[in-house]
C-alpha positions as CSV (number, residue, x, y, z in Angstrom):
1,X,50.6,17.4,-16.1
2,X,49.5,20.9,-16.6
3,X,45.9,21.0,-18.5
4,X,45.5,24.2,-20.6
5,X,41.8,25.8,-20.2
6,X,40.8,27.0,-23.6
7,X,40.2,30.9,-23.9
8,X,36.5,31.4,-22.8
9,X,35.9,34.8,-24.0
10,X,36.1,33.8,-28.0
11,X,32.9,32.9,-29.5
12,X,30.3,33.9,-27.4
13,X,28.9,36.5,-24.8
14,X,29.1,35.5,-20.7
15,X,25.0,36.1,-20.7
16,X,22.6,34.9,-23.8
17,X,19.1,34.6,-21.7
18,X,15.9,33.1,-23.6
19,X,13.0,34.6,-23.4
20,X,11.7,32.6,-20.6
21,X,14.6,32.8,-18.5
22,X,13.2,36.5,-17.0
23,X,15.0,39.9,-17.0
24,X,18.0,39.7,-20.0
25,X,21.0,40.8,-18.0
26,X,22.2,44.3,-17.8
27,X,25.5,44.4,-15.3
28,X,27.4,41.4,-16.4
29,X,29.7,43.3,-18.2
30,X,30.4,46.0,-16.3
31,X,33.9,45.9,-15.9
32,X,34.1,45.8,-19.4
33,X,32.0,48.7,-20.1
34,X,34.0,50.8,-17.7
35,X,37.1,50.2,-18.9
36,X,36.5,50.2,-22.6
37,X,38.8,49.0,-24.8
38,X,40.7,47.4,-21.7
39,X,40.9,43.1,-22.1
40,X,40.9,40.4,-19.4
41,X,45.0,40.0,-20.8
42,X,45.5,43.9,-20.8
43,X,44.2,43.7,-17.1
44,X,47.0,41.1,-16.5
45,X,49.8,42.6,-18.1
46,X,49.8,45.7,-16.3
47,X,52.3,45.7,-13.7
48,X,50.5,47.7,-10.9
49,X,47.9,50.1,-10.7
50,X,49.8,52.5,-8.6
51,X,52.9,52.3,-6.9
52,X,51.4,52.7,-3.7
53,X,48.6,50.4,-3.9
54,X,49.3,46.7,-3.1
55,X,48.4,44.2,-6.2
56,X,45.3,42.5,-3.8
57,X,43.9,45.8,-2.8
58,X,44.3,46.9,-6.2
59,X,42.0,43.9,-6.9
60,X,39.8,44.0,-4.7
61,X,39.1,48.0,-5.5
62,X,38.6,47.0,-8.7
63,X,36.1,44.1,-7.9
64,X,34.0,47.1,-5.9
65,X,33.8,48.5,-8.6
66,X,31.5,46.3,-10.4
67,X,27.9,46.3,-9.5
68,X,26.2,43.1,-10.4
69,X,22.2,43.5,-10.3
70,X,20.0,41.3,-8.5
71,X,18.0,40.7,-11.5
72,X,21.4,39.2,-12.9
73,X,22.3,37.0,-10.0
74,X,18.4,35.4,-10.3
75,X,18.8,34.8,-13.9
76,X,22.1,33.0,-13.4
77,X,19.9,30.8,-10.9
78,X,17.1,30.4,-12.9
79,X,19.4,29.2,-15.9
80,X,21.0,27.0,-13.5
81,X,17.9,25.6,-12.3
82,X,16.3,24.9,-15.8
83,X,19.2,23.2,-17.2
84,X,19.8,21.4,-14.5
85,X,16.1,19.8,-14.1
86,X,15.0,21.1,-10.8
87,X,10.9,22.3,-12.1
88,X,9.9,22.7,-8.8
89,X,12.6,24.8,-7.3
90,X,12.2,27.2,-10.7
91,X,8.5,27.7,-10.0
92,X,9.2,28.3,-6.7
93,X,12.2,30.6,-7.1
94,X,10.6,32.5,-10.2
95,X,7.4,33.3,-7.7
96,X,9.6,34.0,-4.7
97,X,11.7,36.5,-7.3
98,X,8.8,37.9,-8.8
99,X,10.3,37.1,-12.2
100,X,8.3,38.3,-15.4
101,X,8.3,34.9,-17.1
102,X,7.6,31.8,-15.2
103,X,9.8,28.6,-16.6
104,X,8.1,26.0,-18.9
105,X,7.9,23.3,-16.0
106,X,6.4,20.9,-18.3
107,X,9.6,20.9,-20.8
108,X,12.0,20.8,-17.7
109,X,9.9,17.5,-16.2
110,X,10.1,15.9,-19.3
111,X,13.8,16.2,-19.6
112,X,14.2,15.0,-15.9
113,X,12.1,12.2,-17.1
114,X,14.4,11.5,-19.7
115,X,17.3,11.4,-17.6
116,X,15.7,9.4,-15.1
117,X,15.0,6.7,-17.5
118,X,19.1,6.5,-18.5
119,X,20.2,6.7,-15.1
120,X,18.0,3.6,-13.8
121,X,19.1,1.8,-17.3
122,X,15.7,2.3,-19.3
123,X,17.3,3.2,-22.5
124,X,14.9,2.0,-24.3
125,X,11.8,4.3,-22.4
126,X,14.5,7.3,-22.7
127,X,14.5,6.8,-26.6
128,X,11.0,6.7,-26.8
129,X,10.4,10.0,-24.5
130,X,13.2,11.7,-26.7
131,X,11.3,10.8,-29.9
132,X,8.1,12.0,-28.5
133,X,9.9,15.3,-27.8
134,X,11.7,15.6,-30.9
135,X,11.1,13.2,-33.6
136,X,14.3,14.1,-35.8
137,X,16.7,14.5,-33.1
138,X,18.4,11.3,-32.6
139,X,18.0,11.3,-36.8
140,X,19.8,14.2,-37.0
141,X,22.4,13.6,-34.5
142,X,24.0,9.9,-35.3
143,X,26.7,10.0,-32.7
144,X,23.9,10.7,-29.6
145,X,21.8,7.7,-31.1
146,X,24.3,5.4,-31.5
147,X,25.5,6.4,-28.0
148,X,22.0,5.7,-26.5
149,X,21.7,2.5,-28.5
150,X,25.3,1.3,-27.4
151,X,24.2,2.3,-23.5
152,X,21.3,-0.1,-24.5
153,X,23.4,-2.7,-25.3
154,X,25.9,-2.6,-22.2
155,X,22.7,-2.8,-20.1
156,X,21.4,-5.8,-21.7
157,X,25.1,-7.5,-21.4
158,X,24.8,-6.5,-18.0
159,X,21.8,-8.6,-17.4
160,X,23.3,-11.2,-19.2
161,X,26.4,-11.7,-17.7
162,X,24.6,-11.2,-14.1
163,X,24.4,-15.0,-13.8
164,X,26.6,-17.8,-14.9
165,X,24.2,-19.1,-17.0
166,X,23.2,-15.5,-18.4
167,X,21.6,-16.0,-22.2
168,X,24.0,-13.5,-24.2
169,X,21.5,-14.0,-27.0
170,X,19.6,-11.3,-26.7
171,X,22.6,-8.8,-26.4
172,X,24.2,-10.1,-29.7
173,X,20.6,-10.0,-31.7
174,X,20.7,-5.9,-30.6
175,X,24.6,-5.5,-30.9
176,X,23.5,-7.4,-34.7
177,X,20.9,-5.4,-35.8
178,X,21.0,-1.9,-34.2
179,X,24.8,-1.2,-33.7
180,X,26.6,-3.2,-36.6
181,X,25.3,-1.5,-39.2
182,X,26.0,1.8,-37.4
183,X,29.2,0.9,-36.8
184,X,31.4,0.9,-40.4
185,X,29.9,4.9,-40.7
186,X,32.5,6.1,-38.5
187,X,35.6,4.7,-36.8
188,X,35.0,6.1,-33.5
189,X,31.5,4.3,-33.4
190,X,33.5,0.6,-34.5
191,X,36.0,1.4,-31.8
192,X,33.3,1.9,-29.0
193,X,31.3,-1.6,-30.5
194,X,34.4,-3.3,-30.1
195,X,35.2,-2.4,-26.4
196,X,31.5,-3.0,-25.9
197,X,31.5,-6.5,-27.0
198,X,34.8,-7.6,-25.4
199,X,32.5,-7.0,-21.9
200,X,31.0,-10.9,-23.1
201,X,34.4,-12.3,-23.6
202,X,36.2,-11.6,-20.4
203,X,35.1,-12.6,-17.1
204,X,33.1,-9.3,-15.6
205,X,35.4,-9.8,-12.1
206,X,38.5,-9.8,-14.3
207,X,38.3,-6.8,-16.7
208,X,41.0,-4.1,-17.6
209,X,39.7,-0.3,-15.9
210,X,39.3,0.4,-19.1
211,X,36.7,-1.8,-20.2
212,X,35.4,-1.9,-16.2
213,X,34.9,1.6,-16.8
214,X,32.0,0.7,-19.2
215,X,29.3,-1.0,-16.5
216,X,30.4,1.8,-14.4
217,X,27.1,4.8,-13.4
218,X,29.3,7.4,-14.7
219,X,28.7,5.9,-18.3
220,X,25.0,6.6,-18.2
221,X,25.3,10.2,-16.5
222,X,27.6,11.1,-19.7
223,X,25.2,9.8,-21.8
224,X,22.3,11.8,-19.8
225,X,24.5,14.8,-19.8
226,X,24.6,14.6,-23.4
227,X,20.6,13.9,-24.0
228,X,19.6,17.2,-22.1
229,X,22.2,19.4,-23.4
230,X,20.8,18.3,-26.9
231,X,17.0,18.4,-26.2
232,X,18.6,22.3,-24.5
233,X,19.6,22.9,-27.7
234,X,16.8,21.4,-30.3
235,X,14.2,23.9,-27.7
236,X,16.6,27.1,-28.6
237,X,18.2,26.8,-25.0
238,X,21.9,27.1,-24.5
239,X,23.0,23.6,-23.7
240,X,25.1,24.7,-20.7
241,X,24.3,26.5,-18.0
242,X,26.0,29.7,-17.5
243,X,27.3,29.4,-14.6
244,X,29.8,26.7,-16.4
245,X,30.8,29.6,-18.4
246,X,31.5,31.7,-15.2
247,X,34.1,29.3,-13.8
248,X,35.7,28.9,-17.4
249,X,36.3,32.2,-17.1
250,X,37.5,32.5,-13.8
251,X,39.7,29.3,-14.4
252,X,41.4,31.0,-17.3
253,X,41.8,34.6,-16.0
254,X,43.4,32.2,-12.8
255,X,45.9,30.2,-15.0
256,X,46.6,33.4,-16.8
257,X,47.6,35.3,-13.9
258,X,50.1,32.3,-12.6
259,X,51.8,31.5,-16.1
260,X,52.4,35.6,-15.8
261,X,53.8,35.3,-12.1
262,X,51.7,37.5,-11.2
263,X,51.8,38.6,-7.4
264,X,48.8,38.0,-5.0
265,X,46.5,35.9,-7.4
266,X,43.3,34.9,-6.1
267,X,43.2,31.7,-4.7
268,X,40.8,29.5,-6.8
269,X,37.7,29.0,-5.7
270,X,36.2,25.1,-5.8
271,X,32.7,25.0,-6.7
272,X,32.8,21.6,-7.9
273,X,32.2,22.6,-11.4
274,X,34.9,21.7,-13.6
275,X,35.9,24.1,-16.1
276,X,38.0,22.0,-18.8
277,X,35.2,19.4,-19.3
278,X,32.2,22.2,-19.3
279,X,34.6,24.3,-21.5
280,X,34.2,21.2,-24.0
281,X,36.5,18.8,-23.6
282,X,36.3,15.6,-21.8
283,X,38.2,12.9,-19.4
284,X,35.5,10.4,-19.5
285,X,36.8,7.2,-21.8
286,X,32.9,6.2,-22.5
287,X,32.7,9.0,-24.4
288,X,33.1,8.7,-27.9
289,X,36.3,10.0,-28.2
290,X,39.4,8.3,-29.6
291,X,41.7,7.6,-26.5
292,X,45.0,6.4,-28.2
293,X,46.2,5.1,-24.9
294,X,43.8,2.6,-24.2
295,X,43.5,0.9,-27.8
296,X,45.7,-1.6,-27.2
297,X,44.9,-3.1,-23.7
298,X,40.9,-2.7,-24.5
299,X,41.4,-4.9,-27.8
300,X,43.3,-7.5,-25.7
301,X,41.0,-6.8,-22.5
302,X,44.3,-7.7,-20.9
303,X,46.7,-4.8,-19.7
304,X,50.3,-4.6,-20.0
């Protein structure tokens, strides 16, 4: 089935630095500033540039064209490196660049902390680091604390159900007091409790993929994912980093160019970044998102 990549160029500039993030770029935009008044779809819908010219020469001339600074390829790194959590490697990189501003280390450890904490299943420590970071986060945003808090509770089923004789009490005391409440405020929170809870009804060697999916790691990296980009955010960072927006782009202009038939397109280049989910969607069924087609197997926890 053929996915469409949403439009990248609506809403927002390739490059927004922060202060901290060094040199703001100059060159991104060159092409655009050359050809002014010219669009990514105006590029694409001209047939050829001469009639003598082959379409990937014509290409490639016009990719010399653009001269990308070295100040802008190290503050795509640097970005890439703060948003990602890698302290070290930004100190090191900013000295080794020369780069004006040095990055807050201390801010990027304690968001690698954070997502430490999730990854080993310390929800509980990762709440606590969030709050001492920003108080009125998790108040502010109800769908990232009840996703921490529901993380909390599949760990603490997870212990239980590790033995035969597991005690499910504690898990039902949390689900009881934390999540319940929660839970009525919005359907997709109910939904996500329910397929939660179903994990101490069913045998754990005997679950649906759908509900297996749940104990799975890739439940607490979306939850991490989702913690940094918000802590990103409350600190007046972009919550992606750019290069995400790069490959959205490059993934649209792509699909662009081969709905259009157009001749000697670019083959795609696999950076294993994918552009529909860092455009904003997501595949991941933990999320939560409704996901129509699993309703009726998760309520059952049988399929078919």
């Amino acid at each position: 089935m053929s996915v469409e990549i949403p439009d990248p160029t609506q809403g927002y500039d390739l490059i927004r630095s922060t202060e901290h993030r060094a040199d703001p770029p100059t060159h991104i935009h060159a092409r655009r500033n050359a050809l002014p008044g010219l669009t990514i779809e105006d590029t694409m819908s001209s047939t050829t540039t001469s009639t003598a010219t082959p379409p990937r020469q014509a290409f490639a001339a016009m990719l010399e064209d653009v001269k990308v600074s070295k100040a802008d390829f190290n503050n795509l790194i640097m970005d890439y490196l703060i948003s990602h959590g890698y302290p070290l490697a930004a100190q090191k990189f900013a000295a080794e660049a020369n780069m004006r501003s040095p990055p807050d280390v201390d801010s990027i450890t304690q968001r690698v902390q954070v997502r430490e904490a999730i990854h080993s299943g310390d929800i509980q420590s990762a709440i606590e680091r969030i709050n001492e970071l920003n108080p009125q986060l998790l108040e502010q945003d109800s769908a990232l604390h009840f996703a921490l808090l529901r993380l909390q509770l599949v760990e603490l089923i997870r212990k239980a159900t590790a033995t035969e004789d597991g005690d499910i009490t504690t898990a039902l005391n949390f689900a009881t007091t934390h999540l319940a409440p929660r839970a009525p405020t919005n359907p997709e929170f109910l939904a996500d409790l329910e397929r939660t809870m179903a994990l101490l009804i069913f045998p754990a060697d005997n679950l649906t993929p759908p509900l297996a999916e749940i104990l799975q790691p890739s439940l607490r990296q979306e939850v991490a994912k989702r913690v940094n980009e918000a802590l990103l955010r409350s600190s007046g960072e972009r919550a992606k980093a750019t290069l995400y927006d790069l490959v959205s782009h490059r993934a649209w202009a792509h699909q662009k160019a081969q709905q259009k038939k157009k001749d000697s397109v670019p083959d795609p280049i696999d950076l294993g970044l994918d552009p529909i989910h860092n455009a904003g969607g997501s595949t991941n069924p933990n999320r939560s998102v409704p996901r129509d087609d699993l309703v009726d197997a998760m309520a059952t926890g049988w399929d078919g």
